[in-house]
N, CA and C of each residue as an Amber inpcrd file, in Angstrom:
protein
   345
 -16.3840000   4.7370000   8.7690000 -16.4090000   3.6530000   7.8250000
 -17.1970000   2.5100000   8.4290000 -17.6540000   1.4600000   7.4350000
 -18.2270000   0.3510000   7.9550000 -18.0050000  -0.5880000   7.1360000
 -18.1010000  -2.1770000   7.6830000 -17.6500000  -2.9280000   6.8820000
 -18.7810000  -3.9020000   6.2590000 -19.8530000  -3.3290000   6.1650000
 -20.6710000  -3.9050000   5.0980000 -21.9570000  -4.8890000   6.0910000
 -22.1660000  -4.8990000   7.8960000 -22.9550000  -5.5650000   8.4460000
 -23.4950000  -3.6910000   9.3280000 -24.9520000  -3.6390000   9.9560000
 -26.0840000  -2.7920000   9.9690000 -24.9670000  -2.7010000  11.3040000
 -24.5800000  -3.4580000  12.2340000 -23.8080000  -2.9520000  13.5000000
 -22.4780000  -2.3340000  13.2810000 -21.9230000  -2.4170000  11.8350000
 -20.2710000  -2.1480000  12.2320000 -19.6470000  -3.2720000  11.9730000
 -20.2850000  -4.4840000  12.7980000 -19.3470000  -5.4140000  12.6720000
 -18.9960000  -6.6440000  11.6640000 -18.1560000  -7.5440000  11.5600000
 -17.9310000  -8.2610000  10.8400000 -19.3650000  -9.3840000  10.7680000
 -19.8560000  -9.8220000   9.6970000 -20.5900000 -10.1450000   8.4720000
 -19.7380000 -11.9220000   8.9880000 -20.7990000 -12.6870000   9.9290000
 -20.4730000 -13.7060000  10.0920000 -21.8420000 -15.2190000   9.7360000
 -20.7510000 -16.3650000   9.8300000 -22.2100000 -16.9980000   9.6790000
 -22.5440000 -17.2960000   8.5800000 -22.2790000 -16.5690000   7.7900000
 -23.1080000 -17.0690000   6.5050000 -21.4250000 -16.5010000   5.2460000
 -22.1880000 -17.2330000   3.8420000 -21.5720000 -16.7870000   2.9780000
 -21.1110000 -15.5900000   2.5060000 -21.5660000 -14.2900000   2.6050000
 -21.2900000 -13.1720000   2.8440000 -19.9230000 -12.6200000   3.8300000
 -19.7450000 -13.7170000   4.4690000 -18.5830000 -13.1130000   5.4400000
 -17.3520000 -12.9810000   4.6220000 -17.0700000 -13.9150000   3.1680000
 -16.4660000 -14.0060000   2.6080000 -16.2040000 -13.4380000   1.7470000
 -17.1250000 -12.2730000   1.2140000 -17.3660000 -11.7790000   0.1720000
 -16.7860000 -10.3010000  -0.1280000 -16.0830000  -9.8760000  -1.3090000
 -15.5080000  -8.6370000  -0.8340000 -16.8270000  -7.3540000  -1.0480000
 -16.2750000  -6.1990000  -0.4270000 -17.2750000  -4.5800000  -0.3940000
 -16.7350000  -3.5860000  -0.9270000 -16.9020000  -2.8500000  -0.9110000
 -16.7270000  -1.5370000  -0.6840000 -16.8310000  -0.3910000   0.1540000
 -15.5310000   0.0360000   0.4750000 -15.4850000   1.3710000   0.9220000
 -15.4400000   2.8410000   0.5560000 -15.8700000   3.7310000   1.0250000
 -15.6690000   5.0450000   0.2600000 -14.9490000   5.5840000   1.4640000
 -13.4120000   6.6890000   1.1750000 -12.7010000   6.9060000   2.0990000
 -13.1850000   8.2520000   2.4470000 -13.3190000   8.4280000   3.5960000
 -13.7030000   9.6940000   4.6600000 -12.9030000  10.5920000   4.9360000
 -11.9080000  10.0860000   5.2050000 -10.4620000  11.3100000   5.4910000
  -9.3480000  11.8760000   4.4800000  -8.7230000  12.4770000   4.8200000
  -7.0470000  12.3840000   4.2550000  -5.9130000  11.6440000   4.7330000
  -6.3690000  10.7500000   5.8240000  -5.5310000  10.2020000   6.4930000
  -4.3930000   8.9770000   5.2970000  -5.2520000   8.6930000   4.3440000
  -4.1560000   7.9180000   3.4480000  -3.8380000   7.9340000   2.1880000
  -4.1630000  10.0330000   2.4180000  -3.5010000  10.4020000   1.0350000
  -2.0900000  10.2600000   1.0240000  -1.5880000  10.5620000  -0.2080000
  -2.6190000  10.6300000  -1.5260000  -2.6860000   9.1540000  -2.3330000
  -1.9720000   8.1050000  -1.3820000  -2.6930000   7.0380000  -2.3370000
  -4.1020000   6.6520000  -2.1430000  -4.6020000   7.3780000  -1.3680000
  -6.2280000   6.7150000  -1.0910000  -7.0670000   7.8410000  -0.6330000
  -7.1400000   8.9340000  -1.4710000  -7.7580000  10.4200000  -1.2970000
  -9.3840000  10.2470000  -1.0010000  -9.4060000  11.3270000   0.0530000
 -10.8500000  11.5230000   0.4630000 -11.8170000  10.8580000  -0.4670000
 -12.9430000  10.4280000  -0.0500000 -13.6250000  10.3000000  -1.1530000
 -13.7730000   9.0600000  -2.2130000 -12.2990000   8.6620000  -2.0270000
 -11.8520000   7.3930000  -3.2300000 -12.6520000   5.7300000  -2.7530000
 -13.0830000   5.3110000  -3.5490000 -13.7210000   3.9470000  -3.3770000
 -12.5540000   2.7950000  -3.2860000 -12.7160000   1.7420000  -2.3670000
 -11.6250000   0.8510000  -2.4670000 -12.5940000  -0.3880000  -2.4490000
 -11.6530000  -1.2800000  -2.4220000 -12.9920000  -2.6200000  -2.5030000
 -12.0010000  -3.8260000  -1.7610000 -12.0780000  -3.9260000  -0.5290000
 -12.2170000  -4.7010000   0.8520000 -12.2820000  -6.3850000   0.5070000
 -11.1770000  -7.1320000   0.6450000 -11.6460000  -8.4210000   0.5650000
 -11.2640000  -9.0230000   2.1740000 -12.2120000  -9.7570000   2.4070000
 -12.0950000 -10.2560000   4.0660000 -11.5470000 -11.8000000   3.9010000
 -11.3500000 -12.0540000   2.6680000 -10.1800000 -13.3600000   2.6620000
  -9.1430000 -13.4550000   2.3000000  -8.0080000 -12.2490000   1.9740000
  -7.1700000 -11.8670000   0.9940000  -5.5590000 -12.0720000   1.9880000
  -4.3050000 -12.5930000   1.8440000  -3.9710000 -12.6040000   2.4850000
  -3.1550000 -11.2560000   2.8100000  -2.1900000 -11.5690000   4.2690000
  -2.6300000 -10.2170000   4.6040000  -0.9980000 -10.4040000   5.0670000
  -0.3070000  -8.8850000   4.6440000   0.9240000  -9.1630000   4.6610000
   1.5140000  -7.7020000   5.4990000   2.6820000  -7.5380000   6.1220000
   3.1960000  -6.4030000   6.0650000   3.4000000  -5.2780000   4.6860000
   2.8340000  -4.3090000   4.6700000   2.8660000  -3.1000000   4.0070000
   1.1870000  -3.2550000   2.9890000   0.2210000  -4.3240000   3.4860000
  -0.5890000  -4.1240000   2.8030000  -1.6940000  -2.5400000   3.6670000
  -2.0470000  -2.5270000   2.5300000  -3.3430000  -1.6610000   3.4890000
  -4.6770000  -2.4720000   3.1600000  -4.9160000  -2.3940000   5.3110000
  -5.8460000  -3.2880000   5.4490000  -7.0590000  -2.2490000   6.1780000
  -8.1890000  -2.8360000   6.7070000  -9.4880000  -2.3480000   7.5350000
  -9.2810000  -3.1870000   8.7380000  -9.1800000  -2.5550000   9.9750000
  -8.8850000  -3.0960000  11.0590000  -9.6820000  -2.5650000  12.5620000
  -9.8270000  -3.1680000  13.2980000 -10.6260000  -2.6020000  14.2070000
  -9.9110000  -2.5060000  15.4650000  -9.6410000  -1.1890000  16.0120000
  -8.7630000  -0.2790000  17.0230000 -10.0000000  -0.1980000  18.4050000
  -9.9100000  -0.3650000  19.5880000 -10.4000000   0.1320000  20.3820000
 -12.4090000   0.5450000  20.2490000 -12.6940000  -0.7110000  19.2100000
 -13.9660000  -0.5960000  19.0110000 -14.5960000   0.5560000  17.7410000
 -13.2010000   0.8490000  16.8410000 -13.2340000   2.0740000  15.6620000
 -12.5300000   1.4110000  14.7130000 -12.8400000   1.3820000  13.5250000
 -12.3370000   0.5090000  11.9890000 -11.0910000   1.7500000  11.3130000
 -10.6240000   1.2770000  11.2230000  -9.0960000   2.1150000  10.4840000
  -8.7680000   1.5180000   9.4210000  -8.8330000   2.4130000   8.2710000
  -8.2620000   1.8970000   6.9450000  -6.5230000   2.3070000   6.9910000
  -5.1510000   1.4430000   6.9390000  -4.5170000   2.0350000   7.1550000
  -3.4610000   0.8710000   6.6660000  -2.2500000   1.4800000   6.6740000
  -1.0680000   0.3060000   5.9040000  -0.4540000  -0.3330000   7.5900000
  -0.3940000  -1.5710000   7.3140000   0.1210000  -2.5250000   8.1890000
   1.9030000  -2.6070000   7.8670000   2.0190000  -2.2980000   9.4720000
   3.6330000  -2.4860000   9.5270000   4.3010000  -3.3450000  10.4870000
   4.8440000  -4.0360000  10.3530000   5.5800000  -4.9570000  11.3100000
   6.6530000  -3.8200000  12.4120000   6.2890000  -4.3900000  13.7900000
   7.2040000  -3.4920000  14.4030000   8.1060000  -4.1540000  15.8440000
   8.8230000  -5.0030000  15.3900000   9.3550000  -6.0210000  16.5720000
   8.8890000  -6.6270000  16.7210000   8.3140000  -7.8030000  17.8830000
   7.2660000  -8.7140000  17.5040000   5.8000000  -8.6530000  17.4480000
   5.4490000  -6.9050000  17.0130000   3.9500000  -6.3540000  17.3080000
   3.7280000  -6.0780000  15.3150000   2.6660000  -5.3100000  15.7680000
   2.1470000  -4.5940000  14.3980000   1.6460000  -3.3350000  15.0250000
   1.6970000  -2.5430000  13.8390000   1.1180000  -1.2670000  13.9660000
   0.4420000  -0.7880000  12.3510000  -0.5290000   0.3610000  12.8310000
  -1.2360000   0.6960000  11.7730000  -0.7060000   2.3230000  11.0370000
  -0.2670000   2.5210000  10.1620000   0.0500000   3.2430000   9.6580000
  -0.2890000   4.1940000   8.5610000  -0.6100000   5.7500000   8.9760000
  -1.1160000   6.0320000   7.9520000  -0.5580000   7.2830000   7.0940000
  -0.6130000   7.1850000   5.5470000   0.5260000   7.6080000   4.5880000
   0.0890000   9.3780000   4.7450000  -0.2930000   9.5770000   5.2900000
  -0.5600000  11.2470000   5.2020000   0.8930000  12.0900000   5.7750000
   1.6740000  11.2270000   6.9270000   2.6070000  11.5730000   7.4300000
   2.6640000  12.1960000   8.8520000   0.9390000  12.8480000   8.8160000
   0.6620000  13.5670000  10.3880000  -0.0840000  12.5820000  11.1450000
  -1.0280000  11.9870000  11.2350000  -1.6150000  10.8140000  12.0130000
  -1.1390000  10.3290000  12.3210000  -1.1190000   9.5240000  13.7660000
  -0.3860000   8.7210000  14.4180000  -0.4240000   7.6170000  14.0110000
   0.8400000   6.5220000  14.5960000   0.8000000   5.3140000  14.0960000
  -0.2750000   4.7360000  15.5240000  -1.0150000   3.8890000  15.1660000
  -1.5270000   2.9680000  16.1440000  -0.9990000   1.2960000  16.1920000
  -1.3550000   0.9050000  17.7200000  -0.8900000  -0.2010000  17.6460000
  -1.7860000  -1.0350000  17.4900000  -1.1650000  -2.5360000  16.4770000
  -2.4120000  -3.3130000  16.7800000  -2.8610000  -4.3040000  17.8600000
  -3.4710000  -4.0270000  18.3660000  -3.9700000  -5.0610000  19.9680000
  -4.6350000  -5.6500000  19.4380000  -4.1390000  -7.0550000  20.0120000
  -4.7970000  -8.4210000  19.3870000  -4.4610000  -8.3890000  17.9630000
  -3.3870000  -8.1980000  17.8420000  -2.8180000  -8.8720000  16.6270000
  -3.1700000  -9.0670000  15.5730000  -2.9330000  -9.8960000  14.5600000
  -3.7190000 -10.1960000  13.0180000  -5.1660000 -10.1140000  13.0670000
  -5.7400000 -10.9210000  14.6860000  -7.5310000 -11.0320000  14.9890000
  -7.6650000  -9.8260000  14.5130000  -7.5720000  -8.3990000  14.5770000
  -8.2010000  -7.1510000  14.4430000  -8.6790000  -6.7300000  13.2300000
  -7.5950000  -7.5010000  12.1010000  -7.9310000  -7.3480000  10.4410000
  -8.9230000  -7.2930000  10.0760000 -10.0580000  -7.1050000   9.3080000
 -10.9060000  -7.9480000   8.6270000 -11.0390000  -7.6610000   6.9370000
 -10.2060000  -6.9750000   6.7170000  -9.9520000  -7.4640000   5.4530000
  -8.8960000  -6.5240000   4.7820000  -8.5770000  -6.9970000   3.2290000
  -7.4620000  -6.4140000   3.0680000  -8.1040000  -5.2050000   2.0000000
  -7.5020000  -4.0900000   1.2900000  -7.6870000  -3.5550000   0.1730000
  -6.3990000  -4.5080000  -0.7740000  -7.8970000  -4.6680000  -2.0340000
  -7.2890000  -5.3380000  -3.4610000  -7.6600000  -4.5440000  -4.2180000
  -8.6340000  -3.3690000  -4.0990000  -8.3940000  -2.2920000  -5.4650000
  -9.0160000  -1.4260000  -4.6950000  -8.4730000  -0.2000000  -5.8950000
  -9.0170000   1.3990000  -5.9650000  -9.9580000   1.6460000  -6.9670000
 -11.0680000   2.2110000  -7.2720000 -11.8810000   2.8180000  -7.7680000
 -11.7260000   3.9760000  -7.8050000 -12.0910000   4.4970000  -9.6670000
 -11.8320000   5.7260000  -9.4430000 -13.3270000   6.0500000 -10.5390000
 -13.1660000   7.2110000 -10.7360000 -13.8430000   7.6230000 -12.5130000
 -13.6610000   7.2570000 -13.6590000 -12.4490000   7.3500000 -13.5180000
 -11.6970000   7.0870000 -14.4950000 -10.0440000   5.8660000 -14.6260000
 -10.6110000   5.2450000 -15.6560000  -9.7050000   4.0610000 -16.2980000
  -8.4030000   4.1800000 -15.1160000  -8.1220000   5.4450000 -15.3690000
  -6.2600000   5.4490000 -14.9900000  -6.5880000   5.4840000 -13.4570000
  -7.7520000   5.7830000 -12.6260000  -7.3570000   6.0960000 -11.3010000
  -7.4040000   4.5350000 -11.0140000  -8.0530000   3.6010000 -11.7850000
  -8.1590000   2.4760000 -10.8030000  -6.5710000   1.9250000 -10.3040000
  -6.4510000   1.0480000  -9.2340000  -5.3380000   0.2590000  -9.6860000
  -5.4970000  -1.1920000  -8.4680000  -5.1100000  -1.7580000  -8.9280000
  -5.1600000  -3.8150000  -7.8880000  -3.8380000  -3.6070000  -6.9760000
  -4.4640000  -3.8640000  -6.1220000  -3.1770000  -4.3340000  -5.2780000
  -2.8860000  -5.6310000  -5.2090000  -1.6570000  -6.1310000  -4.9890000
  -0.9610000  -7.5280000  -4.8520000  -1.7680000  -7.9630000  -3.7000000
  -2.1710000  -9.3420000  -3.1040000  -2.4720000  -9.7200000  -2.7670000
  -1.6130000 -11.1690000  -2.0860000
């Protein structure tokens, strides 16, 4: 995955940093609410809560994955059930943005997430 700058990285500096993207999902890692393939659309100002699913950057690798509070840490979580949970190092800094919708084909696949 990438988050919308030619390196990978976060889209700074200018007005654009603010702006939401799109992703197209690569794995099964967060089926089946977010099946291979499925378009989501990334806002990097959205606030950002326990149980959202966010885009986060692990050990220099971006993870689309649901955020969980875990004692006084976070971890990244993903709904497939077999993938591991990861932790987040460096904290909220790692976010860069949240998912606020799904894209689909069709009418019924879309849906908004709370924000």
């Amino acid at each position: 995955m990438t988050n919308g700058s030619p390196s990978g990285g976060p889209v700074t500096g200018t007005c654009t940093a603010a702006e939401p993207y799109a992703l197209q999902i690569t794995d099964d890692s967060m089926a089946p609410e977010l099946p291979r393939r499925s378009v989501v659309i990334i806002d990097p100002t959205a606030k950002i809560a326990p149980g959202a699913l966010v885009l986060a950057q692990v050990r220099g690798e971006l993870y689309l994955r649901q955020l969980r509070c875990v004692g006084a840490g976070y971890e990244l979580v993903a709904l497939d059930g077999v993938s591991p949970a990861l932790p987040l190092e460096g904290g909220l800094s790692a976010i860069r943005g949240v998912v606020v919708q799904r894209a689909g084909r069709r009418r019924w696949q879309h849906k908004h997430y709370r924000t």
